[in-house]
ROBATOR-965869 format. One record per atom (N, C-alpha, C, O): residue number from 1; residue in three letters; atom name; y, z, x. Coordinates in nm, 2 decimals. Atoms other than C-alpha are relative to their C-alpha. Layout:
BEGIN
k,r,a,Y,Z,X
NUM,ALA,CA,Y,Z,X .
...
END
This chain:
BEGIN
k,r,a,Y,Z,X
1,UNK,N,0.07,0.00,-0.12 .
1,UNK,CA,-0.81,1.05,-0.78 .
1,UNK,C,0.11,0.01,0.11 .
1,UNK,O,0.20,-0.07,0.10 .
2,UNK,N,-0.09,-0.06,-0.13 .
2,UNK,CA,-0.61,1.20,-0.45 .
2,UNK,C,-0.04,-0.02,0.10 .
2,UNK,O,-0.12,0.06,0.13 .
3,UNK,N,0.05,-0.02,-0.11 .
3,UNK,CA,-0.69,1.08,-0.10 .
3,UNK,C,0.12,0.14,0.09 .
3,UNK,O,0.24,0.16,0.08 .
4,UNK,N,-0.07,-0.08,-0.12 .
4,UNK,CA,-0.61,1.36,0.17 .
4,UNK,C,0.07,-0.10,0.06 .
4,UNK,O,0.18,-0.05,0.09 .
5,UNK,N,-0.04,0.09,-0.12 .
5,UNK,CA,-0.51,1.03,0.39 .
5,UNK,C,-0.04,-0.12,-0.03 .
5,UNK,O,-0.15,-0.16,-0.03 .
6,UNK,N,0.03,0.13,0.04 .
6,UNK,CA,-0.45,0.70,0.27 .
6,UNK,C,-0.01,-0.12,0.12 .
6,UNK,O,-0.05,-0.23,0.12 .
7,UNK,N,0.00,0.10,-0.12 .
7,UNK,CA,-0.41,0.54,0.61 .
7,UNK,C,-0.08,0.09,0.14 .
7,UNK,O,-0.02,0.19,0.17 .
8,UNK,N,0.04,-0.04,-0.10 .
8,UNK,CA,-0.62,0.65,0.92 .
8,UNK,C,0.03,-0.04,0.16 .
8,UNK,O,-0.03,-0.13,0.21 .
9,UNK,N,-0.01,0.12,-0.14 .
9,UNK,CA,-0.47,0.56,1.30 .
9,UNK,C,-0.10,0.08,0.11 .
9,UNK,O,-0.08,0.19,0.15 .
10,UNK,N,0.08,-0.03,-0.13 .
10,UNK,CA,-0.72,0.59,1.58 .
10,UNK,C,0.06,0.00,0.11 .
10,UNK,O,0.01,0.04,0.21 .
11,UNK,N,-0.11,0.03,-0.16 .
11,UNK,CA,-0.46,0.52,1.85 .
11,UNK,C,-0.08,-0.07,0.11 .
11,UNK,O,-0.19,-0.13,0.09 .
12,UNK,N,0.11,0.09,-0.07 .
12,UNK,CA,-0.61,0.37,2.10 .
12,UNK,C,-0.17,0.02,0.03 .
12,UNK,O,-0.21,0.12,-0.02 .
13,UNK,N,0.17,0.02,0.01 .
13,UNK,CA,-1.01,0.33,2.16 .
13,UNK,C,-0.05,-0.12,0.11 .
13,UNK,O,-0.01,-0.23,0.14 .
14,UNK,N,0.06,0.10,-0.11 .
14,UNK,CA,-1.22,0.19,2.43 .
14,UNK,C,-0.03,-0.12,-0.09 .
14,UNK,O,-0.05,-0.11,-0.21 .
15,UNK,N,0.07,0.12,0.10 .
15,UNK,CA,-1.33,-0.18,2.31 .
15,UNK,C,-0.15,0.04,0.05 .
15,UNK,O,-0.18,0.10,0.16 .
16,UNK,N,0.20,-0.01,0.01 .
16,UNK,CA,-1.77,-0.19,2.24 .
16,UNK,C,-0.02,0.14,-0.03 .
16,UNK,O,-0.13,0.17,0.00 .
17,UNK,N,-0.02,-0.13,0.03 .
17,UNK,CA,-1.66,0.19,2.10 .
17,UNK,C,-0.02,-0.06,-0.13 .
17,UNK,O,0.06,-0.16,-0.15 .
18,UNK,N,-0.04,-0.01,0.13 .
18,UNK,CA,-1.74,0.17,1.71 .
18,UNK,C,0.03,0.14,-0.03 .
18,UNK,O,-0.04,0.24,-0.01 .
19,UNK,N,-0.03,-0.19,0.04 .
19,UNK,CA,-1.52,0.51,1.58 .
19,UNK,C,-0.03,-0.04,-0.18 .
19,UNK,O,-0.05,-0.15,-0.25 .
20,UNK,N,0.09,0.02,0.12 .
20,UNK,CA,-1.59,0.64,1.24 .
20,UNK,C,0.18,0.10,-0.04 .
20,UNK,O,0.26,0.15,0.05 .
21,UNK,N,-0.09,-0.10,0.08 .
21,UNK,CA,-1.31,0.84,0.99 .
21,UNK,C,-0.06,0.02,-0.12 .
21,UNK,O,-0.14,-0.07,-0.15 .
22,UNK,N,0.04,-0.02,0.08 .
22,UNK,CA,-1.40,1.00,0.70 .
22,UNK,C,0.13,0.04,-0.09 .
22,UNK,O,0.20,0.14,-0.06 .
23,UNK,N,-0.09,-0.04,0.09 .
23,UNK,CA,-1.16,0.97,0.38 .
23,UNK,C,-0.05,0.05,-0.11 .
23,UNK,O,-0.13,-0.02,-0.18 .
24,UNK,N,0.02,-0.09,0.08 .
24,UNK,CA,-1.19,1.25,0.16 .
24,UNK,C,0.11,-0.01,-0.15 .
24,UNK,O,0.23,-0.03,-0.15 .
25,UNK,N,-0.08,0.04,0.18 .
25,UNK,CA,-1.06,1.21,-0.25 .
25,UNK,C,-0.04,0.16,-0.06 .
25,UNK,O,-0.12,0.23,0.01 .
26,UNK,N,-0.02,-0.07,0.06 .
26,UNK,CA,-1.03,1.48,-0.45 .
26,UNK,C,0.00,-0.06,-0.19 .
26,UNK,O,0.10,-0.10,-0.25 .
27,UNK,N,-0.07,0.02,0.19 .
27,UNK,CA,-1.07,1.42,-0.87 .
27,UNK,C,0.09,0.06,-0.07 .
27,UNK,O,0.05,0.15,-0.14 .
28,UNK,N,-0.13,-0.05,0.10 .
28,UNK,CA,-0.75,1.50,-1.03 .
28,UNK,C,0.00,-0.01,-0.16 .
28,UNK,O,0.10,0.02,-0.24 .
29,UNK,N,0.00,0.06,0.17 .
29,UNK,CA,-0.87,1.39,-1.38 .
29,UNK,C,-0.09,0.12,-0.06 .
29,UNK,O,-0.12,0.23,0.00 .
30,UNK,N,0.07,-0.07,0.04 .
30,UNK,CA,-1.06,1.53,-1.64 .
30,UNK,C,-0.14,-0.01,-0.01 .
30,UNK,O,-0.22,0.08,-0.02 .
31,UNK,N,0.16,0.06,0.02 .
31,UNK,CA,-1.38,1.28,-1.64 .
31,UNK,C,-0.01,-0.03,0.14 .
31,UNK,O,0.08,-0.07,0.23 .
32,UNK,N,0.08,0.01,-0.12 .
32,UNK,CA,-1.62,1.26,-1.37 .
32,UNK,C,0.07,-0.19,0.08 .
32,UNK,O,0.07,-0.28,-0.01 .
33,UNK,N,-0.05,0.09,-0.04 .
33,UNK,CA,-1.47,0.94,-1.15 .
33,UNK,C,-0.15,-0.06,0.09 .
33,UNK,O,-0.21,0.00,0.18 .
34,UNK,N,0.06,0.12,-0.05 .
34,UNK,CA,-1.70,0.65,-1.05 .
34,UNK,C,0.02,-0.10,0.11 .
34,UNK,O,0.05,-0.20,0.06 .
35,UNK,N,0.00,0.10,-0.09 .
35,UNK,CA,-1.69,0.44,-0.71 .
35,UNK,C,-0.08,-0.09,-0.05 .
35,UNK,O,-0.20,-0.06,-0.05 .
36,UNK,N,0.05,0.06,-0.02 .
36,UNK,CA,-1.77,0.13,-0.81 .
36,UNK,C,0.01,-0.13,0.11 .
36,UNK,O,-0.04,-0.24,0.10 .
37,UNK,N,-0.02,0.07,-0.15 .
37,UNK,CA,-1.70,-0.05,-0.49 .
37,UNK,C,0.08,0.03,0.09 .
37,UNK,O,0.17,0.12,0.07 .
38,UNK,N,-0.09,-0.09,-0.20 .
38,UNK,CA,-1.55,0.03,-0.13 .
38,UNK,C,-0.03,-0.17,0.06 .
38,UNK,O,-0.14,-0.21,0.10 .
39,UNK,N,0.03,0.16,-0.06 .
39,UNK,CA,-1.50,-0.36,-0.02 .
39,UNK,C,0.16,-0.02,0.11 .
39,UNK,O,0.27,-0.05,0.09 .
40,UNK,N,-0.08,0.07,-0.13 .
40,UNK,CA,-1.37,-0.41,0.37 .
40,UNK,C,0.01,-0.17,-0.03 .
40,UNK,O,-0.07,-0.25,-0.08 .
41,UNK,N,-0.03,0.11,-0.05 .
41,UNK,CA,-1.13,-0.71,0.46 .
41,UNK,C,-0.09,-0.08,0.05 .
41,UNK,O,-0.11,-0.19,0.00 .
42,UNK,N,0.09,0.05,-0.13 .
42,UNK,CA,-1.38,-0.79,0.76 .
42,UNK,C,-0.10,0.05,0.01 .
42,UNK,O,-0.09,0.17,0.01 .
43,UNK,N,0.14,-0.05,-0.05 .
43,UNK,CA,-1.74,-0.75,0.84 .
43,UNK,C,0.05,0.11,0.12 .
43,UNK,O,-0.04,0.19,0.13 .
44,UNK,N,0.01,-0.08,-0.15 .
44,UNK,CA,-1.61,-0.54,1.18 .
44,UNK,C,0.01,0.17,-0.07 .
44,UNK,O,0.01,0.27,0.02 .
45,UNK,N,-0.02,-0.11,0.10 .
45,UNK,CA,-1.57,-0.23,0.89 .
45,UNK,C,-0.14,0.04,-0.06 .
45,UNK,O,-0.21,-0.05,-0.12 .
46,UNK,N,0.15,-0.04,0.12 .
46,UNK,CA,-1.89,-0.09,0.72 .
46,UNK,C,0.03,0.14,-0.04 .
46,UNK,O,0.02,0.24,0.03 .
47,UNK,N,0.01,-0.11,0.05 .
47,UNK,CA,-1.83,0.15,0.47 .
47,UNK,C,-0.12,0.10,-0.01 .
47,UNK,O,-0.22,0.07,0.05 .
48,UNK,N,0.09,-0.09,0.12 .
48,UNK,CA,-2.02,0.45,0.27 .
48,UNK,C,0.05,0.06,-0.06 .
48,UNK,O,0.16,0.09,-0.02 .
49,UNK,N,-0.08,-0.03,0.09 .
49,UNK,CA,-1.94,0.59,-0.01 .
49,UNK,C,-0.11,0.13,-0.08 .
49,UNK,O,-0.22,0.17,-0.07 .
50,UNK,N,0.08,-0.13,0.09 .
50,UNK,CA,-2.03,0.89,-0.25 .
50,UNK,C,-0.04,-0.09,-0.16 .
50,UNK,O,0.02,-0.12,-0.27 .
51,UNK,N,0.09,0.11,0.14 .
51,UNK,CA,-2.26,0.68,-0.52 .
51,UNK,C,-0.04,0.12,-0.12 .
51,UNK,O,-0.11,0.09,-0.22 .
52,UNK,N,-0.01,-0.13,0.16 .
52,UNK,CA,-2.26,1.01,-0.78 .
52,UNK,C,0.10,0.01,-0.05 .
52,UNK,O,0.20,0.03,0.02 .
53,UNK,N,-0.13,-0.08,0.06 .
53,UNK,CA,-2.01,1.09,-1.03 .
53,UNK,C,0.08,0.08,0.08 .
53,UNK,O,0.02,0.14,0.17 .
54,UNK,N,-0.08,-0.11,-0.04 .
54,UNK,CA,-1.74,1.30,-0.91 .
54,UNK,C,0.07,0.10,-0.03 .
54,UNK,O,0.20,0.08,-0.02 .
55,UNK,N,-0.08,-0.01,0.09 .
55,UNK,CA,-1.67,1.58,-1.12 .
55,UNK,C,0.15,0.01,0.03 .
55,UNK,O,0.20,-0.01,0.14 .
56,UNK,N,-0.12,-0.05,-0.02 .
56,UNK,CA,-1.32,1.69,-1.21 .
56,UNK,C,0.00,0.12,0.10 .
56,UNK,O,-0.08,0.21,0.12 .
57,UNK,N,0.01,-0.16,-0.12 .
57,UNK,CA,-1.20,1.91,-0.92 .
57,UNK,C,-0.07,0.00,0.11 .
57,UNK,O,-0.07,0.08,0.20 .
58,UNK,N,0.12,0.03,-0.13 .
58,UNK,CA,-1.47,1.77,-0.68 .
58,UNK,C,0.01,-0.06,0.11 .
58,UNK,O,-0.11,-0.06,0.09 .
59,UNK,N,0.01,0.12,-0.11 .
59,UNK,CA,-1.45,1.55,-0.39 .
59,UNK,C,-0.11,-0.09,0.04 .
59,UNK,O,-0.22,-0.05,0.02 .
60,UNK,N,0.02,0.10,-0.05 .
60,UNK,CA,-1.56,1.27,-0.26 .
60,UNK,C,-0.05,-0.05,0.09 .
60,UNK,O,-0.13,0.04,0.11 .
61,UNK,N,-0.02,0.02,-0.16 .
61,UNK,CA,-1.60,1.10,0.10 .
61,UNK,C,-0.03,-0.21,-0.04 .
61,UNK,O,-0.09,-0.28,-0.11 .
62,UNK,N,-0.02,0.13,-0.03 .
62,UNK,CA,-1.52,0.74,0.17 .
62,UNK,C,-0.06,0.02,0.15 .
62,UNK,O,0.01,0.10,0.22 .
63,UNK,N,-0.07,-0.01,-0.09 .
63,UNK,CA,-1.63,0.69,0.50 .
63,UNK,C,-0.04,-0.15,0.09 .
63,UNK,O,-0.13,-0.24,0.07 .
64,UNK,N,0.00,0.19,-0.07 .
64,UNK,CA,-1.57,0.39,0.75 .
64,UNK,C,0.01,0.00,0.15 .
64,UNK,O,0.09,0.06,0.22 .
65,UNK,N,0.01,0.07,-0.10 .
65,UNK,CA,-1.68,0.22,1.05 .
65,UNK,C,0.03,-0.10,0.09 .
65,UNK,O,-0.04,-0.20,0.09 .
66,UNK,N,0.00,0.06,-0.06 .
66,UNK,CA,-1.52,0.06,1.30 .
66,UNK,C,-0.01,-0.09,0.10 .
66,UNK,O,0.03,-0.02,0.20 .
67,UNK,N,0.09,0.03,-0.09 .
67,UNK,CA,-1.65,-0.16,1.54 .
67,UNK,C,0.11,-0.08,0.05 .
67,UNK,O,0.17,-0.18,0.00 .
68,UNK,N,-0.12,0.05,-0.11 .
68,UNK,CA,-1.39,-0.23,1.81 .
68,UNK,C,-0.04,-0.10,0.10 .
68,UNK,O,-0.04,-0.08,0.23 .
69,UNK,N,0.05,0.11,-0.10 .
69,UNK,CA,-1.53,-0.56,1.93 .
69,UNK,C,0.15,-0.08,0.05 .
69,UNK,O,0.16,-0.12,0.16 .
70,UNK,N,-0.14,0.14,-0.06 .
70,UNK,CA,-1.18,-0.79,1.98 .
70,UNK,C,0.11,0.11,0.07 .
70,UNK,O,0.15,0.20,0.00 .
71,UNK,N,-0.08,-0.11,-0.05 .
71,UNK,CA,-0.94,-0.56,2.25 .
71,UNK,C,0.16,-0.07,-0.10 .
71,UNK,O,0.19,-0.18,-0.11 .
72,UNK,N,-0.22,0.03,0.06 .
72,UNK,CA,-0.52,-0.58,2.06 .
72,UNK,C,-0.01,0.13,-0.08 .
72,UNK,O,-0.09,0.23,-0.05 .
73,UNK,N,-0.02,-0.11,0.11 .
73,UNK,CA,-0.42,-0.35,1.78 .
73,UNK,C,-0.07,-0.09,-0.14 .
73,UNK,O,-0.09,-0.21,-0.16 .
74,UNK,N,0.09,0.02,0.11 .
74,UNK,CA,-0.59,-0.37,1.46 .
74,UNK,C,0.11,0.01,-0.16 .
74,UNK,O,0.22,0.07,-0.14 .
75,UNK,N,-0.05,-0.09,0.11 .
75,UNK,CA,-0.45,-0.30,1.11 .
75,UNK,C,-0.09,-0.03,-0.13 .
75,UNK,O,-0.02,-0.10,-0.20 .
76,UNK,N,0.09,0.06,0.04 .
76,UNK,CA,-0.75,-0.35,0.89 .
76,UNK,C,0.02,0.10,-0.17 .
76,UNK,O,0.06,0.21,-0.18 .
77,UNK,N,0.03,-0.08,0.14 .
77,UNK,CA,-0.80,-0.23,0.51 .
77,UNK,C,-0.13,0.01,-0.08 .
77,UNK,O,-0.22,-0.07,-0.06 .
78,UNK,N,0.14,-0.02,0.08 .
78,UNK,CA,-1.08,-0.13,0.26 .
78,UNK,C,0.09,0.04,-0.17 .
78,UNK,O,0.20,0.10,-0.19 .
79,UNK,N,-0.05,0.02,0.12 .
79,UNK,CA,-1.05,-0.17,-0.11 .
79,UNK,C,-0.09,0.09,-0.07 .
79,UNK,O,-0.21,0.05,-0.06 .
80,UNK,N,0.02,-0.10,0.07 .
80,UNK,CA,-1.15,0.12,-0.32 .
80,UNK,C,0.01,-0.01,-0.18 .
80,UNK,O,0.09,0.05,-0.25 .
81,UNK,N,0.00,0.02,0.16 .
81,UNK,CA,-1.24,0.00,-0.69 .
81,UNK,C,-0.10,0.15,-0.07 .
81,UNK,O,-0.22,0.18,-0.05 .
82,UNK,N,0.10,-0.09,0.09 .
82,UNK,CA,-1.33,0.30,-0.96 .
82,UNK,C,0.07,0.02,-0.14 .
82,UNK,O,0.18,-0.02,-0.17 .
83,UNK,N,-0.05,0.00,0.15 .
83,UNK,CA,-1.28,0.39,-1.32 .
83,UNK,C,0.12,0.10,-0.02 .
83,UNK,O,0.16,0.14,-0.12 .
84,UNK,N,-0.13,-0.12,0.02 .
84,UNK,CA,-0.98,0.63,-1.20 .
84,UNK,C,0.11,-0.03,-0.08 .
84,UNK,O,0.08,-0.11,-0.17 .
85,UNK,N,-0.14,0.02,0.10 .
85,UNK,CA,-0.63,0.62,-1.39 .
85,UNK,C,0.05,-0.15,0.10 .
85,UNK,O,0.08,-0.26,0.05 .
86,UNK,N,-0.02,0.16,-0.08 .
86,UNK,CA,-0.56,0.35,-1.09 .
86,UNK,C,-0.08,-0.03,0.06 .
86,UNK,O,-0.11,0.02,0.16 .
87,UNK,N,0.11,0.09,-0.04 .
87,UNK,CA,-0.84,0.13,-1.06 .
87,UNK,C,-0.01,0.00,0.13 .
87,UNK,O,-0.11,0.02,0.20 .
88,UNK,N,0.04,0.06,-0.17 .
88,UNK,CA,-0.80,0.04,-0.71 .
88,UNK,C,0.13,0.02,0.09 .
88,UNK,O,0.24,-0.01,0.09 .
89,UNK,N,-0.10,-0.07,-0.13 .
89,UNK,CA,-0.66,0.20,-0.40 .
89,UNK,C,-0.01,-0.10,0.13 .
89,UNK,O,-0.08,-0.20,0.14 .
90,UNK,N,0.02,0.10,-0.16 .
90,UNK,CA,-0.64,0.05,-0.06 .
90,UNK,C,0.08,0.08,0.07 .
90,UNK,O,0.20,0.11,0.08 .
91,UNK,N,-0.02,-0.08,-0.16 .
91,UNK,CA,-0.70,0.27,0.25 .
91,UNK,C,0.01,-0.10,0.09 .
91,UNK,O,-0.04,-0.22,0.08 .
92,UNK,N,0.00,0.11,-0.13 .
92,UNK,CA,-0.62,0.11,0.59 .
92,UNK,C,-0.03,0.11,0.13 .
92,UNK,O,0.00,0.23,0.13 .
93,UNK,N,0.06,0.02,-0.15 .
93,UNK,CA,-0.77,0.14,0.94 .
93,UNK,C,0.12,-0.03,0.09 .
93,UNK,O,0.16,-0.14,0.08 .
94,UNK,N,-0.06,0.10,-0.09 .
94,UNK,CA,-0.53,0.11,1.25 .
94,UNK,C,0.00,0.05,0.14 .
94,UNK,O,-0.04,0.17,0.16 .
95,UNK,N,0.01,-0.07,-0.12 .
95,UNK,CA,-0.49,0.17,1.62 .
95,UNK,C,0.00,-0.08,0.10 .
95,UNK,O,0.09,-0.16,0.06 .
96,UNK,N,-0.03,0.06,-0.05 .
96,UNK,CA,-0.50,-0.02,1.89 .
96,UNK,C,-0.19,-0.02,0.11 .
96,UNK,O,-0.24,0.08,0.16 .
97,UNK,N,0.13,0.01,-0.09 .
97,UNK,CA,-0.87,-0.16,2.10 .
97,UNK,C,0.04,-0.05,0.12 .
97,UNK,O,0.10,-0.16,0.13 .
98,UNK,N,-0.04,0.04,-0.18 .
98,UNK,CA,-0.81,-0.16,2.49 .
98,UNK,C,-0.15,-0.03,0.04 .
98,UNK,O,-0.27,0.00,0.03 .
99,UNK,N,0.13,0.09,-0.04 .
99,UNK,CA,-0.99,-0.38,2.64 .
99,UNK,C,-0.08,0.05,0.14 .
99,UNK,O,-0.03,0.12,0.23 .
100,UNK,N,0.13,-0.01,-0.12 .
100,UNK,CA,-1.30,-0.36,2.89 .
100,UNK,C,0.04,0.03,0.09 .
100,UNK,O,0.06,-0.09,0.13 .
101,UNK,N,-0.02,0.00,-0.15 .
101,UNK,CA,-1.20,-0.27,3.23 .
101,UNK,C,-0.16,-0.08,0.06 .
101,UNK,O,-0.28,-0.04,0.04 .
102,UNK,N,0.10,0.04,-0.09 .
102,UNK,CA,-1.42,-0.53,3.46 .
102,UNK,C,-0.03,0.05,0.13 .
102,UNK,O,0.06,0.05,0.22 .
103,UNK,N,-0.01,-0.10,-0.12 .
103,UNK,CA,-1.56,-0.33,3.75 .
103,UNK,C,-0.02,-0.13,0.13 .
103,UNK,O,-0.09,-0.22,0.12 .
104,UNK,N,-0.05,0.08,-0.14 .
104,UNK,CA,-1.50,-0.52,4.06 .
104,UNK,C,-0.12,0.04,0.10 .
104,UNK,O,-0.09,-0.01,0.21 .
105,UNK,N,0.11,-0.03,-0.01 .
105,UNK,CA,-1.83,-0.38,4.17 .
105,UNK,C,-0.13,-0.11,0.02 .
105,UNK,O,-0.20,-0.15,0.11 .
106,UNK,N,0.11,0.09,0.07 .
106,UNK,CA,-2.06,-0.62,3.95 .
106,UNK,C,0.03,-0.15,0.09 .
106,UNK,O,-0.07,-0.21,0.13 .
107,UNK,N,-0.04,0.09,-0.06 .
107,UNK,CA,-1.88,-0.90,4.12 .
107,UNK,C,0.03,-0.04,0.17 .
107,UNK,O,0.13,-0.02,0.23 .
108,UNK,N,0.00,-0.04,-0.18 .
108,UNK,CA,-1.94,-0.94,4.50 .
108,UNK,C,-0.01,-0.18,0.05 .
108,UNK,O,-0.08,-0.26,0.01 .
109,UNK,N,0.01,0.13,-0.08 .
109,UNK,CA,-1.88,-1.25,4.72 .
109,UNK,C,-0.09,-0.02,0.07 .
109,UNK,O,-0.13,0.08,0.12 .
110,UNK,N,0.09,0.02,-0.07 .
110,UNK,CA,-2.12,-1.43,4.90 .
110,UNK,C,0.03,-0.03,0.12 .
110,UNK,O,0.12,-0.10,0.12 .
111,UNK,N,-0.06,-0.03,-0.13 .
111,UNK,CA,-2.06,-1.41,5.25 .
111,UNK,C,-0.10,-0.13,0.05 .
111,UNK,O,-0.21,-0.08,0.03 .
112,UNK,N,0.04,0.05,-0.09 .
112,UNK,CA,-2.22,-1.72,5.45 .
112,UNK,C,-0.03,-0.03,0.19 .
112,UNK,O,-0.09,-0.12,0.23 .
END
C-alpha cells in the first residue's frame, strides 16, 4: 500500500473553519488490501475511509476532518491499520489555526 502523501500541511486556517484533505493509497500488492481501522489521536479529526477491498492496482481514499477549534499550530495524526505488508501507517495533519479576530464592533461602551 502507497500513500501519494503521508503528511498533509494546511498552513494556516481560520479558527471555527473545519478543512478536509483527502489521502489517496494506491495497492501495490497482489491481494485486494483491507482497511480495517483509520483511528484519529483526537476527537477534533473524523475520518472516512474506503470500507471495500482494494484491488491490486486500485486506490483507495483516506479522508480527514479537521475541526480547527483551539487557535496555535497543530500536528495531529491518524492511524491506518490494514492487512497490508505493513500493518499500520500513520498519516499526520498539520498547520497552524489563527485565531478569531474580535470585531470591535460587537463591543460598544455605554455612554452615561
Amino acid at each position: 500500500m502507497k500513500f501519494k502523501e503521508e503528511t498533509h500541511n494546511f498552513g494556516k486556517i481560520p479558527q471555527g473553519t473545519p478543512v478536509t484533505t483527502e489521502f489517496v493509497f494506491t495497492n501495490t500488492g497482489n491481494a485486494p488490501v483491507v482497511l480495517s481501522e483509520v483511528k484519529p489521536t483526537c476527537g477534533c479529526t473524523t475520518p472516512e475511509y474506503t470500507k471495500t477491498p482494494v484491488a491490486p492496482g486500485k486506490t483507495g481514499v483516506i479522508k480527514a476532518t479537521f475541526n480547527a477549534a483551539a487557535a496555535g499550530p497543530f500536528n495531529k495524526s491518524i492511524t491506518v491499520t490494514s492487512n497490508a505488508e505493513t500493518p499500520a501507517i500513520t498519516l499526520f495533519l498539520k498547520g497552524e489555526v489563527e485565531k478569531k479576530a474580535v470585531s470591535s464592533a460587537a463591543v460598544k461602551p455605554t455612554s452615561k
